[in-house]
TILUMFI-505816 format. One record per residue (C-alpha): x, z negated, y; residue number from 1. Coordinates in steps of 0.05 Angstrom, whole numbers, plus 5000, padded with zeros to 4 digits. Example, Ala and Ser with C-alpha at 12.3 -4.5 7.8 and 13.67 -1.06 7.14 Angstrom:
BEGIN
<rec><east>5246</east><up>4844</up><north>4910</north><resi>1</resi></rec>
<rec><east>5273</east><up>4857</up><north>4979</north><resi>2</resi></rec>
END
This chain:
BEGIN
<rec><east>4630</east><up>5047</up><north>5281</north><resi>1</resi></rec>
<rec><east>4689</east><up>5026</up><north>5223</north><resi>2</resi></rec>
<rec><east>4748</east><up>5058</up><north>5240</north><resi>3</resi></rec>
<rec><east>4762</east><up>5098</up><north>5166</north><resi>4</resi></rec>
<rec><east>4838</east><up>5116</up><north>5156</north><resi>5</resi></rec>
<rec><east>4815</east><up>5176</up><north>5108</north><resi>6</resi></rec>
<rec><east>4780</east><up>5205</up><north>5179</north><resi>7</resi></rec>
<rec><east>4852</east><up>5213</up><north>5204</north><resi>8</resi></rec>
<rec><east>4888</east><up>5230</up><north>5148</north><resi>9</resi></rec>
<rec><east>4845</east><up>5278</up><north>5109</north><resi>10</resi></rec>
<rec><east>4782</east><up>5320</up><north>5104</north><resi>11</resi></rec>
<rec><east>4756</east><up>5351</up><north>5030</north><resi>12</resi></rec>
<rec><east>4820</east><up>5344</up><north>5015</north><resi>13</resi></rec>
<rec><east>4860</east><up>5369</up><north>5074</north><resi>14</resi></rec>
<rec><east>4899</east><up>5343</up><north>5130</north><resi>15</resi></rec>
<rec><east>4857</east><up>5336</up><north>5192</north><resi>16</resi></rec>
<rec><east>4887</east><up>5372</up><north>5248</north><resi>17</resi></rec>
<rec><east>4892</east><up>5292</up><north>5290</north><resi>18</resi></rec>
<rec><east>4969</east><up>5283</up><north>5302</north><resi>19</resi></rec>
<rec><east>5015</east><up>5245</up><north>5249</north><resi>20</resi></rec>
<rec><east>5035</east><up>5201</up><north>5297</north><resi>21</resi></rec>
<rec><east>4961</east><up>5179</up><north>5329</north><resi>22</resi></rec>
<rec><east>4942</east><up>5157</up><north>5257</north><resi>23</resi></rec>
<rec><east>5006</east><up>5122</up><north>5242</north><resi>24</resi></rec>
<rec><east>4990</east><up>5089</up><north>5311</north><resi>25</resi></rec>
<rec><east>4927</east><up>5071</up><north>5277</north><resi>26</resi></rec>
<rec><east>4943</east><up>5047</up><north>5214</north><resi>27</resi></rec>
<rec><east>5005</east><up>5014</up><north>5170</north><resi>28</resi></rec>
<rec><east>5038</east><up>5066</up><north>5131</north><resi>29</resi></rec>
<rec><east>5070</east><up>5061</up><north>5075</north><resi>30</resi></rec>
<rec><east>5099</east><up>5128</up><north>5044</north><resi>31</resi></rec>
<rec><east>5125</east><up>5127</up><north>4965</north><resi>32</resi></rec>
<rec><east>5155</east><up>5182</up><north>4919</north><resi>33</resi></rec>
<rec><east>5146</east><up>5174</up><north>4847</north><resi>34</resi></rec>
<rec><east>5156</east><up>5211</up><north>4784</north><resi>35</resi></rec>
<rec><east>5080</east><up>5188</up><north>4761</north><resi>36</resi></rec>
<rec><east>5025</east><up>5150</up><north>4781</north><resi>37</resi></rec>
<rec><east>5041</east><up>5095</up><north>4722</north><resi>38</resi></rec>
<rec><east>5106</east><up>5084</up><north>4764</north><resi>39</resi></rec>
<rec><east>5056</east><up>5052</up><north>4830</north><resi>40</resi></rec>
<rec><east>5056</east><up>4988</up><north>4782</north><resi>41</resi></rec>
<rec><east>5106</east><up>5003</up><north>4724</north><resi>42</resi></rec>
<rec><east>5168</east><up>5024</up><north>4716</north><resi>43</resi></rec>
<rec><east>5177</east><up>5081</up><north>4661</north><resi>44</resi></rec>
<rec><east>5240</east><up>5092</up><north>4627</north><resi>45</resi></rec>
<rec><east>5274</east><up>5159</up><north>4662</north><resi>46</resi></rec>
<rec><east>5334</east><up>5185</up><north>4687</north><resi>47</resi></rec>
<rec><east>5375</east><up>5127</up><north>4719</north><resi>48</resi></rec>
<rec><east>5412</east><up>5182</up><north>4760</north><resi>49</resi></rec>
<rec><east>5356</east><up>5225</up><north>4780</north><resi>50</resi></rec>
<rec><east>5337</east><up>5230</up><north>4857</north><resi>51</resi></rec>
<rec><east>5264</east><up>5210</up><north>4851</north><resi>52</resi></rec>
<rec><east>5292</east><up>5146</up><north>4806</north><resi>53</resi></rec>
<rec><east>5255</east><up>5084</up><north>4823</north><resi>54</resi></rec>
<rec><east>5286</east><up>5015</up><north>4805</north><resi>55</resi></rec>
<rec><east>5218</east><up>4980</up><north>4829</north><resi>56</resi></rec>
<rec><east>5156</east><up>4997</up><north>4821</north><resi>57</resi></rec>
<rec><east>5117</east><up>5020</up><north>4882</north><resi>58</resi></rec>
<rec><east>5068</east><up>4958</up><north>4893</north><resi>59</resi></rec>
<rec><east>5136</east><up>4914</up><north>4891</north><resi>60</resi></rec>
<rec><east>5159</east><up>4963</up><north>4945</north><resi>61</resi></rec>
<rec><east>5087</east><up>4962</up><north>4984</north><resi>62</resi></rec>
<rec><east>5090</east><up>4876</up><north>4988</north><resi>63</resi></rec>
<rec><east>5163</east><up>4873</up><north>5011</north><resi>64</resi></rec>
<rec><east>5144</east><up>4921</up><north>5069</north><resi>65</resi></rec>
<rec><east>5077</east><up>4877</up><north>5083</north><resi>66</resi></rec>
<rec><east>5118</east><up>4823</up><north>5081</north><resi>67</resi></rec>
<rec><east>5164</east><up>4842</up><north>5126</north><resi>68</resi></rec>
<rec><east>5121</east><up>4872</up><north>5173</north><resi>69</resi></rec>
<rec><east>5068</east><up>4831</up><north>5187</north><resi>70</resi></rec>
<rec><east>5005</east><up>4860</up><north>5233</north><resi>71</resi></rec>
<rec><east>4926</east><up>4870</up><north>5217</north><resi>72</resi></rec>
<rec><east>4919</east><up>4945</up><north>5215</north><resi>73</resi></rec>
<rec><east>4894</east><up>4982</up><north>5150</north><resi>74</resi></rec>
<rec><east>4938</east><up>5007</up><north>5103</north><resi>75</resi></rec>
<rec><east>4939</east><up>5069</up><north>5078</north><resi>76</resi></rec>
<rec><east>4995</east><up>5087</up><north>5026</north><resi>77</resi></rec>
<rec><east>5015</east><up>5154</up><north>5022</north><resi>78</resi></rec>
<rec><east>5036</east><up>5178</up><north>4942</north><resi>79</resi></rec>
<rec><east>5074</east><up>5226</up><north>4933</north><resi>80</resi></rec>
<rec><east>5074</east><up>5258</up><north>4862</north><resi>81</resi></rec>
<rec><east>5093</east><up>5325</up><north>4824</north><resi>82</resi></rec>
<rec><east>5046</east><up>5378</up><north>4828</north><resi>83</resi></rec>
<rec><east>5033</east><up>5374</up><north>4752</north><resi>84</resi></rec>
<rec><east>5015</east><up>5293</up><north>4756</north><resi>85</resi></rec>
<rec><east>4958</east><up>5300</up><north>4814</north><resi>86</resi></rec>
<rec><east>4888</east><up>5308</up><north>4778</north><resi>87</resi></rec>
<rec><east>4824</east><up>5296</up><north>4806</north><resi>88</resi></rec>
<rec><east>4797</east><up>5229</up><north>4822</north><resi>89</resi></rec>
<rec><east>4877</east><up>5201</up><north>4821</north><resi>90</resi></rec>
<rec><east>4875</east><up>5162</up><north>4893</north><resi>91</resi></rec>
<rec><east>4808</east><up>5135</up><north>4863</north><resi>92</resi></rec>
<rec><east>4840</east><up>5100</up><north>4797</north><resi>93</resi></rec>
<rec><east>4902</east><up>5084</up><north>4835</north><resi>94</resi></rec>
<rec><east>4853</east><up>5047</up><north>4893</north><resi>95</resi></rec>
<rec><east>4816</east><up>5016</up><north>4837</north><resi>96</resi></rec>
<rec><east>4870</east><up>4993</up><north>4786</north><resi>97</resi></rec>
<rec><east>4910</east><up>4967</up><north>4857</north><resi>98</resi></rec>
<rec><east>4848</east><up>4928</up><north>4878</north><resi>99</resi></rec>
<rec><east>4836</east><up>4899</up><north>4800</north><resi>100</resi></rec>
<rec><east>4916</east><up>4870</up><north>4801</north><resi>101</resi></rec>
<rec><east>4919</east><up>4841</up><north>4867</north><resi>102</resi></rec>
<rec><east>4850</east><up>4799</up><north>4852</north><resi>103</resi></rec>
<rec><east>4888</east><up>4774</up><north>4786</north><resi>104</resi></rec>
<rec><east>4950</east><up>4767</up><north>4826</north><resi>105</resi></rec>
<rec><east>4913</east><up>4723</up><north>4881</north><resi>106</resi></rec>
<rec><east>4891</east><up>4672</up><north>4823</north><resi>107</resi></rec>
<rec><east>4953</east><up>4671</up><north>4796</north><resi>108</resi></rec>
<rec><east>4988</east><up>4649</up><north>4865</north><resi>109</resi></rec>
<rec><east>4928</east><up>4608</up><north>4881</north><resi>110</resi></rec>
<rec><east>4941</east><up>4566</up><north>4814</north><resi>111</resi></rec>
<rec><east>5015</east><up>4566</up><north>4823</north><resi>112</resi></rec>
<rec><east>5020</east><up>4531</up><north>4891</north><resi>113</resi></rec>
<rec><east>4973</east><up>4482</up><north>4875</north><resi>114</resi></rec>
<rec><east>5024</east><up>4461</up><north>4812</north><resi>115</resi></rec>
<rec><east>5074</east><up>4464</up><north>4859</north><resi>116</resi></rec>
<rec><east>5038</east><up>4414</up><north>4903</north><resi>117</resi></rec>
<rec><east>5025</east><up>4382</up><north>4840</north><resi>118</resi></rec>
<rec><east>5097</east><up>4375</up><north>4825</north><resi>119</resi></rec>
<rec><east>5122</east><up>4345</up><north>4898</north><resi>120</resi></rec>
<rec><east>5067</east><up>4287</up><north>4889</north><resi>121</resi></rec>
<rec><east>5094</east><up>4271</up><north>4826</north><resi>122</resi></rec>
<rec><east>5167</east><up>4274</up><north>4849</north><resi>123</resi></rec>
<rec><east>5134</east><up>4225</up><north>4907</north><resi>124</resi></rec>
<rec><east>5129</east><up>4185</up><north>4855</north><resi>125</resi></rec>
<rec><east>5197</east><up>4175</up><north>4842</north><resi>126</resi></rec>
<rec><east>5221</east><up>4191</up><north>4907</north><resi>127</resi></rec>
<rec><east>5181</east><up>4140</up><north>4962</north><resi>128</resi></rec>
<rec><east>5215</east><up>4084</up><north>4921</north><resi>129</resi></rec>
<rec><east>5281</east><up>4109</up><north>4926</north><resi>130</resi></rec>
<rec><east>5261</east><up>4111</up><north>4999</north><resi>131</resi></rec>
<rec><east>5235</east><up>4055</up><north>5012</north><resi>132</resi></rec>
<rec><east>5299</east><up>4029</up><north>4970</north><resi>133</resi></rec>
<rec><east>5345</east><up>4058</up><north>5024</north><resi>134</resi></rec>
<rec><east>5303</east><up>4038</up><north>5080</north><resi>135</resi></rec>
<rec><east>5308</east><up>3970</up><north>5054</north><resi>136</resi></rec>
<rec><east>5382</east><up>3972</up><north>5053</north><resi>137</resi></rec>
<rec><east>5394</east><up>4005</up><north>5123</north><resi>138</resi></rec>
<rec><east>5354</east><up>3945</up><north>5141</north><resi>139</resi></rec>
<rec><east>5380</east><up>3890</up><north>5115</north><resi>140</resi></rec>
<rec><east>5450</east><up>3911</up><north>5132</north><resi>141</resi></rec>
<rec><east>5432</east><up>3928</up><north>5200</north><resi>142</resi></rec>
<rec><east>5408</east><up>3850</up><north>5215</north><resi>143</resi></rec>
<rec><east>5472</east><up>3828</up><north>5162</north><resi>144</resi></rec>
<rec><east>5521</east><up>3864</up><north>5199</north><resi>145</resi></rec>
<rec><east>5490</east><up>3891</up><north>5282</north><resi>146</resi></rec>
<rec><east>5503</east><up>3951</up><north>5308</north><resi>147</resi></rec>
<rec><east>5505</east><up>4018</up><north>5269</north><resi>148</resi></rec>
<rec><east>5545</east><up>4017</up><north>5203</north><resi>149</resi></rec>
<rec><east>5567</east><up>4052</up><north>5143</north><resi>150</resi></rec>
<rec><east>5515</east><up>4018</up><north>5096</north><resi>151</resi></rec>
<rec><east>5459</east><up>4028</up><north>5147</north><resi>152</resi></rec>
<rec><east>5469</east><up>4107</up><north>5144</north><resi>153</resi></rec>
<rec><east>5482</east><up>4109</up><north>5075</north><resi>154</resi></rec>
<rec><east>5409</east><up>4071</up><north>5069</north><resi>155</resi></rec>
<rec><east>5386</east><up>4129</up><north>5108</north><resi>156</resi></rec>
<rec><east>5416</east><up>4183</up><north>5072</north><resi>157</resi></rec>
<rec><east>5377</east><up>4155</up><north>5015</north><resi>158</resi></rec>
<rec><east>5306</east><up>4158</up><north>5053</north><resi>159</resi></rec>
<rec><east>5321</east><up>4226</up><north>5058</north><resi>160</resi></rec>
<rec><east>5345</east><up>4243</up><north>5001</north><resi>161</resi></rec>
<rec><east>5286</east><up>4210</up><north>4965</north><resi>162</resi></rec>
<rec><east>5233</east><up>4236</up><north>5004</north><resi>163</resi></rec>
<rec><east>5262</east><up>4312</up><north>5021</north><resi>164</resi></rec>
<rec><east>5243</east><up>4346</up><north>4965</north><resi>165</resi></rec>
<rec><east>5174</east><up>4324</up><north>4953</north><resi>166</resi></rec>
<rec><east>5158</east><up>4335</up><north>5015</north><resi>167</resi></rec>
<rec><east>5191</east><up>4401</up><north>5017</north><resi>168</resi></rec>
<rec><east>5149</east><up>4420</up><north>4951</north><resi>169</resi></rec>
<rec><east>5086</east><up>4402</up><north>4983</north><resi>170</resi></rec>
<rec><east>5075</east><up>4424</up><north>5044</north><resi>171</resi></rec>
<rec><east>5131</east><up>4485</up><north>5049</north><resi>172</resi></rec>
<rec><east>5145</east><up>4515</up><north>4980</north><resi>173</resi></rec>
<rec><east>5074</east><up>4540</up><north>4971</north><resi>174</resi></rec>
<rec><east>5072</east><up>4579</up><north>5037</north><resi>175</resi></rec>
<rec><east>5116</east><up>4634</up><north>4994</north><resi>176</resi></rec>
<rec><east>5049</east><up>4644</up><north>4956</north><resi>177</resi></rec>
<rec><east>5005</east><up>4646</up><north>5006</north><resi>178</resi></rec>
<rec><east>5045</east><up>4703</up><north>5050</north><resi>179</resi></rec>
<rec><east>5039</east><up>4731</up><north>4991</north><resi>180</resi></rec>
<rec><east>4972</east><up>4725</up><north>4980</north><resi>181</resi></rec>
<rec><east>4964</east><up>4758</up><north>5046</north><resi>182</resi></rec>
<rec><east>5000</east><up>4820</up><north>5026</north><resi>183</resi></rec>
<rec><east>4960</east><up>4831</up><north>4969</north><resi>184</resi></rec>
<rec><east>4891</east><up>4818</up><north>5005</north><resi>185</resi></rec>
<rec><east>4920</east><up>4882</up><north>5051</north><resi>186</resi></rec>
<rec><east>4936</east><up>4912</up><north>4993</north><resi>187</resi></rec>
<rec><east>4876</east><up>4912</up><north>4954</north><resi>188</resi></rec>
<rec><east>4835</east><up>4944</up><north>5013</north><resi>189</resi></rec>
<rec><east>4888</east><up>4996</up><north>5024</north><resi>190</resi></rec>
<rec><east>4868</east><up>5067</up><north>5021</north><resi>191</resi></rec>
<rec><east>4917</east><up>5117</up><north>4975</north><resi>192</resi></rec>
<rec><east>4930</east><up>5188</up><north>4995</north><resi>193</resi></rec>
<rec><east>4964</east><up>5232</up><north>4952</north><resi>194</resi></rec>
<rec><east>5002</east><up>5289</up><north>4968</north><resi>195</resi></rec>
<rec><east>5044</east><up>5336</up><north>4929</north><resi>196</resi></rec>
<rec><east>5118</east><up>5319</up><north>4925</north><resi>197</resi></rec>
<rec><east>5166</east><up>5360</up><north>4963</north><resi>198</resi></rec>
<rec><east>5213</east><up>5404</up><north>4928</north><resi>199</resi></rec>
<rec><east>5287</east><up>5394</up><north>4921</north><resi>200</resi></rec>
<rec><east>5321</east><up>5425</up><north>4975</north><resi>201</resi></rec>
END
């Protein structure tokens, strides 16, 4: 049988009586105060000094915490509203609109690394003869002259240099999409649980 986060968490609406700290055990939480539900993906204009103030909105804050703490268990993000912004069906709509931006956010990055790789094959372009340019002059040199010598590494600064960033663009710049990409395939089958926000103290 599935294991179901909500099982844990809640039951018609309540807290089941499992410990906290057996379903965090179980699951990746990710906790979140905001001022409305809007604020999960946008951030409205507000107070800049209030307490609840958010400077990013709370899917930014959900990747950066996937991102930085990688593992395979379900998510389960835990909103925390006023008492006046909860209405039925909320953790529905949130689940929904979450899972609707993270499939157009997944094209997006899918499209984007491939004109990255793209862009290093044509800097190749430019870049393997400037390489082969250097390489030619290292060797040359090296039978001119014997040994190791100032125009030899110079030749071979120039492979480098010519062949570093394409390289680099191809095969290492779109892994930033693709953790990414990871994140957000987390994210889209996370499930929301919202919960009234505390009062000031």
């Amino acid at each position: 049988m599935a294991y179901d986060p909500l099982v844990s968490m809640r039951d018609s609406g309540r807290r089941a009586t499992g410990s906290r700290r057996d379903v965090d055990d179980r699951v990746q939480q990710i906790e979140i105060t905001l001022e409305s539900a809007d604020e999960m993906f946008v951030i409205a204009p507000a107070d800049h000094f209030s307490e609840f103030r958010n400077f990013m909105t709370g899917l930014e804050y959900s990747i950066s915490v996937l991102r930085s703490r990688p593992s395979s268990r379900p998510v389960v993000i835990t909103v925390r509203l006023p008492e006046h912004e909860i209405t039925e069906g909320i953790e529905a709509q949130l689940s929904r609109t979450m899972g609707q931006y993270c499939e157009h956010r997944i094209s997006y990055n899918r499209r984007e690394a491939r004109a990255v790789r793209l862009d290093g094959f044509s800097a190749m372009k430019v870049g393997l003869p400037v390489a082969i340019a250097g390489g030619l002059v290292a060797l040359l040199r090296s039978k001119t002259l014997g040994g190791i010598n100032a125009s030899e590494i110079a030749g071979g600064v120039v492979m480098w240099v010519g062949l570093w960033y394409p390289l680099d663009t191809i095969f290492f710049t779109p892994l930033g999409f693709s953790r990414e990409n990871s994140a957000l395939g987390r994210l889209r089958d996370a499930t929301f649980v919202v919960e009234p926000r505390p009062p000031l103290s």
